[in-house]
MOPAC internal coordinates of N, CA, C and O (Angstrom, degrees):
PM7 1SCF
backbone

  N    0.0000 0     0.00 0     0.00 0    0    0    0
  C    1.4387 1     0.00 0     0.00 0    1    0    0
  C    1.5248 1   107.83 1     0.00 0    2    1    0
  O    1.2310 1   116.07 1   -47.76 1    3    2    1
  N    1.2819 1   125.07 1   132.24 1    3    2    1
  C    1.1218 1   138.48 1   172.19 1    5    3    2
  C    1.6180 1   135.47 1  -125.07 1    6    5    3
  O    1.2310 1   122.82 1   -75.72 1    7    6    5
  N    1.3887 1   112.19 1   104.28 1    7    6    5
  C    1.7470 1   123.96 1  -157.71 1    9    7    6
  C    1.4014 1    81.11 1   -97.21 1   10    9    7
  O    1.2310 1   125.39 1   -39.98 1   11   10    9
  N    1.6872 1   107.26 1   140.02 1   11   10    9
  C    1.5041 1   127.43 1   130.73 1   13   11   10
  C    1.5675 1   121.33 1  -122.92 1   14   13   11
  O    1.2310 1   122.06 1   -37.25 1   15   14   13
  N    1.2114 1   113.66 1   142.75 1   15   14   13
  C    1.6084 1   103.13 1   147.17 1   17   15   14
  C    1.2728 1   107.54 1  -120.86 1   18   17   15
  O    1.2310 1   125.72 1   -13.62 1   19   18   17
  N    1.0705 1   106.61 1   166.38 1   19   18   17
  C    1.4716 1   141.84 1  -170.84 1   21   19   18
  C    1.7076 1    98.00 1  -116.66 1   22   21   19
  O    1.2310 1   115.42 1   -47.45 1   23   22   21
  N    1.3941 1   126.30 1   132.55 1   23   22   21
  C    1.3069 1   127.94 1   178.65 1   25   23   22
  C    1.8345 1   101.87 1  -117.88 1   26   25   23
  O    1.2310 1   119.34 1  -178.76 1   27   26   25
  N    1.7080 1   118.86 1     1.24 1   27   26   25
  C    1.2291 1   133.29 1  -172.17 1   29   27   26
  C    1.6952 1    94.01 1   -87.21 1   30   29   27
  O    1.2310 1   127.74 1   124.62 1   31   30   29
  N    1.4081 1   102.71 1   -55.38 1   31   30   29
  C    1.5000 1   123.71 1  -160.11 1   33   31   30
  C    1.6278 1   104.76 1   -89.18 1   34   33   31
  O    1.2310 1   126.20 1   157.84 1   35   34   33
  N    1.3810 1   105.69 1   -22.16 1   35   34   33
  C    1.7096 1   100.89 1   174.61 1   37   35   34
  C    1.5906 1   114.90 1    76.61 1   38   37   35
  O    1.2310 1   120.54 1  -173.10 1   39   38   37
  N    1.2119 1   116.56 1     6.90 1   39   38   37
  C    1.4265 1   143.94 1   157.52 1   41   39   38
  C    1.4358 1   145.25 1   -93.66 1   42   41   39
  O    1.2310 1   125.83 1   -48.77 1   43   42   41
  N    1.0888 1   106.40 1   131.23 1   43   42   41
  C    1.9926 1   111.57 1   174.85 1   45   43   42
  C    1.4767 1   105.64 1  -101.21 1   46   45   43
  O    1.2310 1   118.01 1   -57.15 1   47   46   45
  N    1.2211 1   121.40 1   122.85 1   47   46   45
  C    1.3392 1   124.31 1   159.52 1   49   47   46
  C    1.6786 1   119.26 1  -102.17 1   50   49   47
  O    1.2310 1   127.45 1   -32.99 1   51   50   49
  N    1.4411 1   103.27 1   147.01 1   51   50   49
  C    1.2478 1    89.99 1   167.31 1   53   51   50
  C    1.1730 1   124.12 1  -157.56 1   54   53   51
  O    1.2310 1   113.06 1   -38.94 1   55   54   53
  N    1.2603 1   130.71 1   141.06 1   55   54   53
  C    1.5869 1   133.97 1  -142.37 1   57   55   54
  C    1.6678 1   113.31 1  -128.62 1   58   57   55
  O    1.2310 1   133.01 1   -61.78 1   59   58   57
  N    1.4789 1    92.47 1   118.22 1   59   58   57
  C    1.7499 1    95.50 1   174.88 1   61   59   58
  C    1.3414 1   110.14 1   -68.01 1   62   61   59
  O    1.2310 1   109.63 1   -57.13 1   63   62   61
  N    1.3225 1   137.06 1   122.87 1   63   62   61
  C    1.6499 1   116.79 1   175.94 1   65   63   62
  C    1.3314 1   115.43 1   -77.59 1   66   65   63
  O    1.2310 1   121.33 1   165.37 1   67   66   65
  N    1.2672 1   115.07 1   -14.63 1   67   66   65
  C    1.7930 1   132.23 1  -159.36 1   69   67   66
  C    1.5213 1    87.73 1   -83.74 1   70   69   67
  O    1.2310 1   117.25 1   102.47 1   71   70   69
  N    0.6384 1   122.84 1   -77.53 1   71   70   69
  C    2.2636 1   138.88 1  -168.01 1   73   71   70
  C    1.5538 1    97.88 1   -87.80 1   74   73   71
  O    1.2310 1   105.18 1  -163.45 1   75   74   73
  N    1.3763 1   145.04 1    16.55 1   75   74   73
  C    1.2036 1   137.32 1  -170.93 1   77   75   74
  C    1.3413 1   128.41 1     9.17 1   78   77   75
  O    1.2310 1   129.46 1  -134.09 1   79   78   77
  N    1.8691 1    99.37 1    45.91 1   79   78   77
  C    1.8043 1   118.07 1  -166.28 1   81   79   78
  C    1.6450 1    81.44 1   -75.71 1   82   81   79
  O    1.2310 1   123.42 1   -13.35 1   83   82   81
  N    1.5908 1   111.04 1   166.65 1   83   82   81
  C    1.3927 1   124.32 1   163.78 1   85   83   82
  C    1.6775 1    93.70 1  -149.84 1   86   85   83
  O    1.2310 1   137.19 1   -31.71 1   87   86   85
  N    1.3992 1    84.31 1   148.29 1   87   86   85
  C    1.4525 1    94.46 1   170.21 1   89   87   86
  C    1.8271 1   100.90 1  -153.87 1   90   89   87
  O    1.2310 1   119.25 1   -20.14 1   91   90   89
  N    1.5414 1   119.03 1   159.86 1   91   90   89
  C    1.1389 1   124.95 1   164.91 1   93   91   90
  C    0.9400 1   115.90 1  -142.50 1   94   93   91
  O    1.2310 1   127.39 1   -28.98 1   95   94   93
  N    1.6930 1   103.38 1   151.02 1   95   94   93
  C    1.3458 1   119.46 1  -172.26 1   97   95   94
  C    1.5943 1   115.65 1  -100.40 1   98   97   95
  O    1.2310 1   117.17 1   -53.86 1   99   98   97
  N    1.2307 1   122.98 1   126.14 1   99   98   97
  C    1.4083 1   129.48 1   165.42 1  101   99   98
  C    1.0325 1   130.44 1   -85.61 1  102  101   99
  O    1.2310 1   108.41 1   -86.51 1  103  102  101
  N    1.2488 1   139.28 1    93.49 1  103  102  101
  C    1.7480 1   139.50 1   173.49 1  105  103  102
  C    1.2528 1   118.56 1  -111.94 1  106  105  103
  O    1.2310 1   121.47 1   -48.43 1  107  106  105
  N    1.6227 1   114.78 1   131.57 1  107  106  105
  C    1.7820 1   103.79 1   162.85 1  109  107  106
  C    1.7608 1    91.86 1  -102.61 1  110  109  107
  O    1.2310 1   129.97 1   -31.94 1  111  110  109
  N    1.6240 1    98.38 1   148.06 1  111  110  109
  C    1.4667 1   106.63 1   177.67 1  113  111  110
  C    1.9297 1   103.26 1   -82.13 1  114  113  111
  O    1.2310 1   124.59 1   -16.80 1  115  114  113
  N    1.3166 1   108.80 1   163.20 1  115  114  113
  C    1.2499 1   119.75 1  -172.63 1  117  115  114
  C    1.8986 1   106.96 1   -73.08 1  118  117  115
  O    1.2310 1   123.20 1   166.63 1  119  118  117
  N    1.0729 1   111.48 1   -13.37 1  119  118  117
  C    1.2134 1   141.10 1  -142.95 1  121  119  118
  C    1.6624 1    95.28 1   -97.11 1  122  121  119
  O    1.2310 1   128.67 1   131.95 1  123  122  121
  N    1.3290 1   100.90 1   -48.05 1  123  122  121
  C    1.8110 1    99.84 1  -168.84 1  125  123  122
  C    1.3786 1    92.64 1  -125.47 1  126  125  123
  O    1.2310 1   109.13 1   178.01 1  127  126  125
  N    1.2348 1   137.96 1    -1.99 1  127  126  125
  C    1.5346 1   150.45 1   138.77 1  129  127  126
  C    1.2808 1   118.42 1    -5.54 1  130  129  127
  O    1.2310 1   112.80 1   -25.28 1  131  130  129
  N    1.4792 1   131.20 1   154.72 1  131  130  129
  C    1.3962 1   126.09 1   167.42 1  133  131  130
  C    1.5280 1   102.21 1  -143.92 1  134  133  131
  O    1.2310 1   127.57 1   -60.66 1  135  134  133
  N    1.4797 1   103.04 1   119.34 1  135  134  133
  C    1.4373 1   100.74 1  -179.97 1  137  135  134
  C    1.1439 1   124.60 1   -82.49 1  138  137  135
  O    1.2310 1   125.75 1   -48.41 1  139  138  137
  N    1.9364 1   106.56 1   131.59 1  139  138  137
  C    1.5045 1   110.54 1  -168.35 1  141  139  138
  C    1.8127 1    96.84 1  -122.21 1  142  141  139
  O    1.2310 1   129.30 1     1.26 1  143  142  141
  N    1.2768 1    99.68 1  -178.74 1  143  142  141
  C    1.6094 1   117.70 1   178.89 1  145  143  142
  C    1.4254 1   112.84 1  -115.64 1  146  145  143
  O    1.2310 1   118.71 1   -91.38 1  147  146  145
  N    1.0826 1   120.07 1    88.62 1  147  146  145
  C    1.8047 1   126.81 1   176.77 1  149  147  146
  C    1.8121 1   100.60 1   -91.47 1  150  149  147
  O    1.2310 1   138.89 1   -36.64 1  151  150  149
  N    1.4414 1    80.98 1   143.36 1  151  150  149
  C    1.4629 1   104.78 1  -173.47 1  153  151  150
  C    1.3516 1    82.28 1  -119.70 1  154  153  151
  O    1.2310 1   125.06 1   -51.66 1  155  154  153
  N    1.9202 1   107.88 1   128.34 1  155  154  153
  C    1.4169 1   119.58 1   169.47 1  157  155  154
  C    1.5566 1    93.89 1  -104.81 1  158  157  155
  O    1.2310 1   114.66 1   -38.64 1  159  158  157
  N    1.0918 1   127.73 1   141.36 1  159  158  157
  C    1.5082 1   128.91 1  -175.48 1  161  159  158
  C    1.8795 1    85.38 1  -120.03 1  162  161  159
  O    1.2310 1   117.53 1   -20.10 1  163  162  161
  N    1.1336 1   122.30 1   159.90 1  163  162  161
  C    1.6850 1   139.21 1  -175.11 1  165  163  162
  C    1.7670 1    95.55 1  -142.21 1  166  165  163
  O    1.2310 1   137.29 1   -14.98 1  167  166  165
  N    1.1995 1    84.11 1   165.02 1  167  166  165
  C    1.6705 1    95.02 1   163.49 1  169  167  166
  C    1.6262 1   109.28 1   -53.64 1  170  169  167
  O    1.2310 1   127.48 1   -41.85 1  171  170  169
  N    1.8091 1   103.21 1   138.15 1  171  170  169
  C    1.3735 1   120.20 1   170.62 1  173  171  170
  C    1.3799 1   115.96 1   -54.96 1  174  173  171
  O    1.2310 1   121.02 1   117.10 1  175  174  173
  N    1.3542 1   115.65 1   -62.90 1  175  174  173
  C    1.5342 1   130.53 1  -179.92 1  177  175  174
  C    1.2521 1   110.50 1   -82.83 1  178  177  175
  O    1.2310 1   118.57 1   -23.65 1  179  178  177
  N    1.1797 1   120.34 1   156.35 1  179  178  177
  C    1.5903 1   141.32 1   171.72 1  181  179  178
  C    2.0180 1   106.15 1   -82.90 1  182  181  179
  O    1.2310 1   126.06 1   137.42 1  183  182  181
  N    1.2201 1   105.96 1   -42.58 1  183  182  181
  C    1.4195 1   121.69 1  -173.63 1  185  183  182
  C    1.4354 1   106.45 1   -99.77 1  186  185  183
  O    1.2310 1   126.81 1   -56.71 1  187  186  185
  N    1.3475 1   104.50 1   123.29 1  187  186  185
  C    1.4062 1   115.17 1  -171.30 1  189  187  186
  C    1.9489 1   103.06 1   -77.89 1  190  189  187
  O    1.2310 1   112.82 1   172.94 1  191  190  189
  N    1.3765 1   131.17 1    -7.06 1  191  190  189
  C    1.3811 1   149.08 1  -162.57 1  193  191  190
  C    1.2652 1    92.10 1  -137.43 1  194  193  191
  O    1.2310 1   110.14 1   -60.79 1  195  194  193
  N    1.3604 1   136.12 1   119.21 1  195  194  193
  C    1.6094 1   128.49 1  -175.85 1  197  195  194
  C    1.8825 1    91.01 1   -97.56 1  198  197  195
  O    1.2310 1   135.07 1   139.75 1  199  198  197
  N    1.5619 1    88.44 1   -40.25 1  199  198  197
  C    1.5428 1    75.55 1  -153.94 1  201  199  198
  C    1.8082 1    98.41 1  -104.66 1  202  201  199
  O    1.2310 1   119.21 1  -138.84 1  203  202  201
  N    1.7224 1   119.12 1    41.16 1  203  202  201
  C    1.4617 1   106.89 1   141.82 1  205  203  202
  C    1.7851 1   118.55 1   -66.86 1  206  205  203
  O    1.2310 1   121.80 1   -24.97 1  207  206  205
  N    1.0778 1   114.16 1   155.03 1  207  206  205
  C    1.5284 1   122.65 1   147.15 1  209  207  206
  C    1.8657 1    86.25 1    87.29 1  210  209  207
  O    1.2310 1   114.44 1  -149.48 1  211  210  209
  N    1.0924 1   128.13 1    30.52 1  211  210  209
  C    1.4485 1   113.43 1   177.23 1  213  211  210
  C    1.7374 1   111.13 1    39.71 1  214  213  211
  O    1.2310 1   120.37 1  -138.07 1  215  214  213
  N    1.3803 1   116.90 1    41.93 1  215  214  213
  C    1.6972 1   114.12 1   176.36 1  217  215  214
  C    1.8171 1   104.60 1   -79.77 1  218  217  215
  O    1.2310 1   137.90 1     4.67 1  219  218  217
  N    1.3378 1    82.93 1  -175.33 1  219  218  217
  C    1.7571 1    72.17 1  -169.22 1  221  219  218
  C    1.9525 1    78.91 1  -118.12 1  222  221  219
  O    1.2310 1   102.14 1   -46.10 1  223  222  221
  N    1.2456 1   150.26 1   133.90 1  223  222  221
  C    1.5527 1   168.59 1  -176.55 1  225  223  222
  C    1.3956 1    90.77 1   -40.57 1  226  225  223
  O    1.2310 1   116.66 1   127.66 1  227  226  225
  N    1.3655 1   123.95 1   -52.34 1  227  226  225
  C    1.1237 1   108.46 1  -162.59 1  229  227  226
  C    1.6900 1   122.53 1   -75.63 1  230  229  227
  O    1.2310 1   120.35 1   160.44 1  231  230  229
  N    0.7057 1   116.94 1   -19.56 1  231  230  229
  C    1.6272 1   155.79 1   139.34 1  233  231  230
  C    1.8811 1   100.57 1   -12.18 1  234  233  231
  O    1.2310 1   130.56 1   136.62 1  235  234  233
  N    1.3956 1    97.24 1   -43.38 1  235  234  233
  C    1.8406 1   109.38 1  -162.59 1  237  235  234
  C    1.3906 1   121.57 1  -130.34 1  238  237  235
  O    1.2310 1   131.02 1  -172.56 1  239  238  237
  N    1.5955 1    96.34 1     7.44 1  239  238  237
  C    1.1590 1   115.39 1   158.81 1  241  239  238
  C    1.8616 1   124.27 1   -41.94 1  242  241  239
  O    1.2310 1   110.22 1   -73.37 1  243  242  241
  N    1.3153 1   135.98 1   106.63 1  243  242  241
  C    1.4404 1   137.81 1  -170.69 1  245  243  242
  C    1.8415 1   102.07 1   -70.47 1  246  245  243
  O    1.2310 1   107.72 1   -59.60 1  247  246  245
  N    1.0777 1   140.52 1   120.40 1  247  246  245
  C    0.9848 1   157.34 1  -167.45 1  249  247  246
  C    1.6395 1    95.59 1   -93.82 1  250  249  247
  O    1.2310 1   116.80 1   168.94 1  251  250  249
  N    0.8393 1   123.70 1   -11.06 1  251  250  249
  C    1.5742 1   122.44 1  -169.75 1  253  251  250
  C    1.4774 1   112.61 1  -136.67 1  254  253  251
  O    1.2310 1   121.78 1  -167.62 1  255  254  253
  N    1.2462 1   114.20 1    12.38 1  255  254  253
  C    1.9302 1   152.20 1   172.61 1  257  255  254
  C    2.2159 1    79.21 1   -33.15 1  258  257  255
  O    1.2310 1   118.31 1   125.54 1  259  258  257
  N    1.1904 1   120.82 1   -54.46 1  259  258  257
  C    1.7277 1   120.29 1  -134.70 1  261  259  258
  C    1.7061 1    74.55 1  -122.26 1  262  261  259
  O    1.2310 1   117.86 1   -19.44 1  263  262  261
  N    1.3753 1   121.67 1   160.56 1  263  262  261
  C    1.0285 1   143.84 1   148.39 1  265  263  262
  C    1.5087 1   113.31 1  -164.02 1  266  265  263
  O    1.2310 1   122.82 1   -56.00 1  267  266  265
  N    1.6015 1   112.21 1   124.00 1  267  266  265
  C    1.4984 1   110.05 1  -156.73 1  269  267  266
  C    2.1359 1    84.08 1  -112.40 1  270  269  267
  O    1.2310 1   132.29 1   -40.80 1  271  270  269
  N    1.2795 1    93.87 1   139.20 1  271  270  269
  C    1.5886 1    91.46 1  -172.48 1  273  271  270
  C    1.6417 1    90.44 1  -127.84 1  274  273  271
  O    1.2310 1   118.00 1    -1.44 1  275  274  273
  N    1.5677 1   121.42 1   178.56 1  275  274  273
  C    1.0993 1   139.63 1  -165.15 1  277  275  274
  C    1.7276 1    89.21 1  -110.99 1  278  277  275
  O    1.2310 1   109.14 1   -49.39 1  279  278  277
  N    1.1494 1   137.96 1   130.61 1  279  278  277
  C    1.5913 1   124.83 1   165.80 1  281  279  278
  C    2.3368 1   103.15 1  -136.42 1  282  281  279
  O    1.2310 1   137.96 1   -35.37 1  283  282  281
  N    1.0030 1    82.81 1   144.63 1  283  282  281
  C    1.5156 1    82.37 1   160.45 1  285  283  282
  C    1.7670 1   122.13 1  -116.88 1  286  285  283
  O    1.2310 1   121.21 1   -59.35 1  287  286  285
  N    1.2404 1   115.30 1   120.65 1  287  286  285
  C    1.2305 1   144.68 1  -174.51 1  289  287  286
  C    1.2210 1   123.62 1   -92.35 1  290  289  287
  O    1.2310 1   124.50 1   -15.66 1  291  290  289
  N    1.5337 1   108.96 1   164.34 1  291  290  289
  C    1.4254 1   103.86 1  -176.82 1  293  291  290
  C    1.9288 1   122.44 1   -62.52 1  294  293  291
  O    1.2310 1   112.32 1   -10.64 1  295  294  293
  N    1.1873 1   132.09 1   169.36 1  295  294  293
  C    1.3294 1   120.24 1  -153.61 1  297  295  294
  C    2.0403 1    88.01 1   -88.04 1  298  297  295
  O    1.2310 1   131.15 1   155.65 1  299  298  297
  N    1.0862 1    96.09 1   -24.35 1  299  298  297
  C    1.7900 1   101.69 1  -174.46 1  301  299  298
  C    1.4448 1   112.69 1   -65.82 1  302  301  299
  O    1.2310 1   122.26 1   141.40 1  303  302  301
  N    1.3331 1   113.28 1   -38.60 1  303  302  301
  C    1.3621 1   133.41 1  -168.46 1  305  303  302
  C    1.7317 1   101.17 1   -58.63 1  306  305  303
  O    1.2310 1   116.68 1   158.39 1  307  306  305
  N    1.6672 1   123.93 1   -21.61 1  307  306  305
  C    1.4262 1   116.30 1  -171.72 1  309  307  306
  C    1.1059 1    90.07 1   -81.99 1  310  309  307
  O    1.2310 1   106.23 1   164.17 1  311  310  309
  N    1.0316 1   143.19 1   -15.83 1  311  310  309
  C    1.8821 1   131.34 1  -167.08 1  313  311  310
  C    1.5560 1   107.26 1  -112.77 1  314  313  311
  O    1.2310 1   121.00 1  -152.67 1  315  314  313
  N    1.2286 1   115.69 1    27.33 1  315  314  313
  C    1.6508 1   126.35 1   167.96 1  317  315  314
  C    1.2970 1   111.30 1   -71.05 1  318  317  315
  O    1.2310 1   116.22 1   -50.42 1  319  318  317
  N    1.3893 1   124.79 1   129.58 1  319  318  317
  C    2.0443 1   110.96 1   162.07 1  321  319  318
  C    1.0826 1   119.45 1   -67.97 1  322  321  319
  O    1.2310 1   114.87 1   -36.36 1  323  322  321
  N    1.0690 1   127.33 1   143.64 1  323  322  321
  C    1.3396 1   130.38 1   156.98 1  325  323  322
  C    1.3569 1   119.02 1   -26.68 1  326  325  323
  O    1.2310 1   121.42 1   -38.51 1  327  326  325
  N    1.3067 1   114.89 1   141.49 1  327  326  325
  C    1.4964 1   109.50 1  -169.70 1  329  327  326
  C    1.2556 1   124.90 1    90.12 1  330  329  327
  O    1.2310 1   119.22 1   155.93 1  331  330  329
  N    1.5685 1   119.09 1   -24.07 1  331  330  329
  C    1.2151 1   116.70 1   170.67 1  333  331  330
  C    1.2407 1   150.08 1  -136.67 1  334  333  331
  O    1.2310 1   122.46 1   -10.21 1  335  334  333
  N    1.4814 1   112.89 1   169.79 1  335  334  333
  C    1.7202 1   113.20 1  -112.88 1  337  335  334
  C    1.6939 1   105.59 1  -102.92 1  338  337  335
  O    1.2310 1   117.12 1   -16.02 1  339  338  337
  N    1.1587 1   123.08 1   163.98 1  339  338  337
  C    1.5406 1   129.44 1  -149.39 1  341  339  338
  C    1.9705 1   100.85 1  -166.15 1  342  341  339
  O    1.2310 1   131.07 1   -40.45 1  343  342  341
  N    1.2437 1    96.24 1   139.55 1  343  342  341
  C    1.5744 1   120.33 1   160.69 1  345  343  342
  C    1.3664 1   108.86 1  -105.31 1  346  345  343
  O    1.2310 1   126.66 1   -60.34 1  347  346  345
  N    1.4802 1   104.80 1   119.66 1  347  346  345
  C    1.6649 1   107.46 1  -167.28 1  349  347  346
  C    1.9426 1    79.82 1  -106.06 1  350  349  347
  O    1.2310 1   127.52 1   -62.60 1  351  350  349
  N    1.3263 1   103.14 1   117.40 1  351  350  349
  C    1.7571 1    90.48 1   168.14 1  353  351  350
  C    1.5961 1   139.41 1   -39.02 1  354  353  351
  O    1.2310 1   118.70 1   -58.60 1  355  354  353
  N    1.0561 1   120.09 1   121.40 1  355  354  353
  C    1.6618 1   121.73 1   179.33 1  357  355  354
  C    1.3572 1   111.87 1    63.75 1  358  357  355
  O    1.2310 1   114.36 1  -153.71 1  359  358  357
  N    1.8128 1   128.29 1    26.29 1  359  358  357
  C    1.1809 1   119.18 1   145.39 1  361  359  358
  C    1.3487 1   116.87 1  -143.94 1  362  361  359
  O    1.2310 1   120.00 1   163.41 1  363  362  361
  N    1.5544 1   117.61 1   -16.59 1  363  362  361
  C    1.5145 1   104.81 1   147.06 1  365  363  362
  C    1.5352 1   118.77 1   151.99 1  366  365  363
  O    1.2310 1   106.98 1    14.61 1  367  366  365
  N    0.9629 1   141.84 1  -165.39 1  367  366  365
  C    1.4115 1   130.15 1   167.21 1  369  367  366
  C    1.5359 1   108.71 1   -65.70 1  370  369  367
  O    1.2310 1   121.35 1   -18.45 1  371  370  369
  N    1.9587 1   115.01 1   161.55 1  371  370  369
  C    1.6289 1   103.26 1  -159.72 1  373  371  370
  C    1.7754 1    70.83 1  -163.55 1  374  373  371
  O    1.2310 1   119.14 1   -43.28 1  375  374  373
  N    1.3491 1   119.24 1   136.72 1  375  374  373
  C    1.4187 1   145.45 1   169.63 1  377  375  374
  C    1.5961 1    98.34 1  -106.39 1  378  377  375
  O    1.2310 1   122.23 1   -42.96 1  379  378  377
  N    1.4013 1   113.33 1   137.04 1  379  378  377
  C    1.6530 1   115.58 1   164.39 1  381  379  378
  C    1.6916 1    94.08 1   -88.05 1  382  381  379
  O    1.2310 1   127.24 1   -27.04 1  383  382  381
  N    1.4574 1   103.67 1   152.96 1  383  382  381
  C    0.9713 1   132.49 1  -146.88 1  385  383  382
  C    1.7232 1    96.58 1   -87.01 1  386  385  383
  O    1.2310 1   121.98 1   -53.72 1  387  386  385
  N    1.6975 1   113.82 1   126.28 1  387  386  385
  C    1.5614 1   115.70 1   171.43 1  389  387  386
  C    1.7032 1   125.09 1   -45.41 1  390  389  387
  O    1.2310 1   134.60 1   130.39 1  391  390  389
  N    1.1519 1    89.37 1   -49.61 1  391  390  389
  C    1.5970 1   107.55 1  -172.67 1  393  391  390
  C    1.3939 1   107.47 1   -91.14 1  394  393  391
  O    1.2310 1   115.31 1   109.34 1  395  394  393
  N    1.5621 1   126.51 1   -70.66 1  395  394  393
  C    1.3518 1   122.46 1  -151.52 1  397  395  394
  C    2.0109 1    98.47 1   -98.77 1  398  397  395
  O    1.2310 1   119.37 1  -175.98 1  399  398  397
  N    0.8360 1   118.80 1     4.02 1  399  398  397
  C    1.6592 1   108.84 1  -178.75 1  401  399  398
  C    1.9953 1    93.77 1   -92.86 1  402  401  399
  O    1.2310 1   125.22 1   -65.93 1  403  402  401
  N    1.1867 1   107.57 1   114.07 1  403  402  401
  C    1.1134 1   124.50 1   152.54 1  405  403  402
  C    1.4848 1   135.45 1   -87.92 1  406  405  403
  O    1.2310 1   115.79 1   -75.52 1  407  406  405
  N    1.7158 1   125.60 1   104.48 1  407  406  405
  C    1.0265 1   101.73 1  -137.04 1  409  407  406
  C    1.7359 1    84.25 1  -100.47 1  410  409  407
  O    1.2310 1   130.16 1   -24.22 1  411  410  409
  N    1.7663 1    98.02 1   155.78 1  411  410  409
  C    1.4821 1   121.49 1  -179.94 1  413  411  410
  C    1.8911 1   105.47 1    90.15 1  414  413  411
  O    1.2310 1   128.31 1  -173.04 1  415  414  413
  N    1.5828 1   101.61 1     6.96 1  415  414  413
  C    1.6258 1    90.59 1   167.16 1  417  415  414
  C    0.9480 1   104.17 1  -178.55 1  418  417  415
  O    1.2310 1   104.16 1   163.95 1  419  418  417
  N    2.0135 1   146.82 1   -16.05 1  419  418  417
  C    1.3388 1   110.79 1   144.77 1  421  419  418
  C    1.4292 1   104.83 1  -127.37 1  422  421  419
  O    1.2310 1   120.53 1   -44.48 1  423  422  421
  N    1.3360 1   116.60 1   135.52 1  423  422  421
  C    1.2733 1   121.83 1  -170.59 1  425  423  422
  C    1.4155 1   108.11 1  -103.77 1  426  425  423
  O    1.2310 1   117.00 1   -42.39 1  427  426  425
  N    1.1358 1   123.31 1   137.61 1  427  426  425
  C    1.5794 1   152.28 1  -155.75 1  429  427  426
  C    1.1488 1   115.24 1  -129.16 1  430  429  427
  O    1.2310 1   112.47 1   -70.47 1  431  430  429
  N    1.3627 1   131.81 1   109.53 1  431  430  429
  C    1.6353 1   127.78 1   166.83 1  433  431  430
  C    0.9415 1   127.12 1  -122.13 1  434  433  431
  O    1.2310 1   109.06 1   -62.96 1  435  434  433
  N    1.6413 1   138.09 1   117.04 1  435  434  433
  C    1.0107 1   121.37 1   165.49 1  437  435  434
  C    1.5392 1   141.98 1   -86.98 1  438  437  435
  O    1.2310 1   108.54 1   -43.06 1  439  438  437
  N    1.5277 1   139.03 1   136.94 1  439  438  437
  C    1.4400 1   120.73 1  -176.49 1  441  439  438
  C    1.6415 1   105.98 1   -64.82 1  442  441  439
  O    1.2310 1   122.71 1   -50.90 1  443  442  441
  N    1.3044 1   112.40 1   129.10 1  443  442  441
  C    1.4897 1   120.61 1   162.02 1  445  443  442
  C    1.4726 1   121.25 1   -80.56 1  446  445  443
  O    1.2310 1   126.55 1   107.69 1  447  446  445
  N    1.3150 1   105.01 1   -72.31 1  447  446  445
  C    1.1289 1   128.81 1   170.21 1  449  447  446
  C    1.2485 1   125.22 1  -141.03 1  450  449  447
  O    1.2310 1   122.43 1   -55.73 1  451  450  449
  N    2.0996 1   112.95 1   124.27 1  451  450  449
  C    1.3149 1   122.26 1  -133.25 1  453  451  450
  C    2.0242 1    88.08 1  -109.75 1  454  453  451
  O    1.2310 1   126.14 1   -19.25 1  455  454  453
  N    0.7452 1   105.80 1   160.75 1  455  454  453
  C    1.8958 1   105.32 1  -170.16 1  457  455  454
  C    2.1482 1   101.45 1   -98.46 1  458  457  455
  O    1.2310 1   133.04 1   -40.05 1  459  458  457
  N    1.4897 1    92.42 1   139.95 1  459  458  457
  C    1.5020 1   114.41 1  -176.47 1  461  459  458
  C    1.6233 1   112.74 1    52.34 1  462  461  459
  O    1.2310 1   120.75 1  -117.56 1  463  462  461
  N    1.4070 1   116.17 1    62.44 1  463  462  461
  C    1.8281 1   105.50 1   167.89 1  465  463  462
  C    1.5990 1   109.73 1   -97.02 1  466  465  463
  O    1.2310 1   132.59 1   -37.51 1  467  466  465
  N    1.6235 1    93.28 1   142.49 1  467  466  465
  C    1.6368 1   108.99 1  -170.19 1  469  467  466
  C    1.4397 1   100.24 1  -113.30 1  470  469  467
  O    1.2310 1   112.54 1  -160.60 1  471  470  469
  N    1.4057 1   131.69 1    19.40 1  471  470  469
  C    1.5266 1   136.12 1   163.26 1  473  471  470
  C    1.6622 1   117.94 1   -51.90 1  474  473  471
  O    1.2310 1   127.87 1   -86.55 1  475  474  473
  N    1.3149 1   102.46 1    93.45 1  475  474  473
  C    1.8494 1   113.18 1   166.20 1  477  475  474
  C    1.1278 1    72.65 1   111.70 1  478  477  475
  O    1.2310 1    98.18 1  -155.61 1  479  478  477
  N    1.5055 1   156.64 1    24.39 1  479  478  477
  C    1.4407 1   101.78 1   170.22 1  481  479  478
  C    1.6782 1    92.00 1  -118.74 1  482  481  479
  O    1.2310 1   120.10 1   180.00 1  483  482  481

């Protein structure tokens, strides 16, 4: 097994020598971080079929649809425009926010599109 980081690249790599697997790790430290406000949005409905069983929608409404979290980001990411678009690693594509992302001091993200959902299937 073979670890590097890189403190240029802001990366750890690390290498199986046996299976010549690689994988890398992405971290921003809290330290040189910029704290933003990501909005994880989930499925609207609870019921993948609104209208089996004669329910009435509201009924299946997801109560937990929005979850607004605290995240720290890359330091570049505060000077993004609005509107534009980003792969946040291992949770998915993320738009800065039209209205509330102010860019150069509060940064706003929204989830667009979140990676591997198995809803209805």
């Amino acid at each position: 097994m073979l670890l590097r980081y890189s403190a240029e690249e802001k990366h750890l790599k690390l290498k199986i020598v046996a299976t010549a697997a690689e994988a890398t790790i992405t971290w921003v430290s809290v330290a040189n971080g910029v704290q933003a406000e990501v909005r994880m949005y989930d499925r609207l409905f609870l019921d993948p079929q609104l209208d089996a069983g004669g329910k009435d929608f509201i009924e299946s409404l997801n109560p937990n649809s929005l979850k607004v979290v605290t995240a720290f980001v890359e330091p570049s990411l505060a000077n993004a425009l609005p509107d534009q678009k980003f792969q946040f690693e291992r949770h998915g594509y993320f738009v800065a926010d039209r209205v509330d992302h102010v860019q150069g001091t509060k940064p706003v993200f929204n989830l667009a599109v979140g990676l591997k959902d198995s809803f209805g299937k």
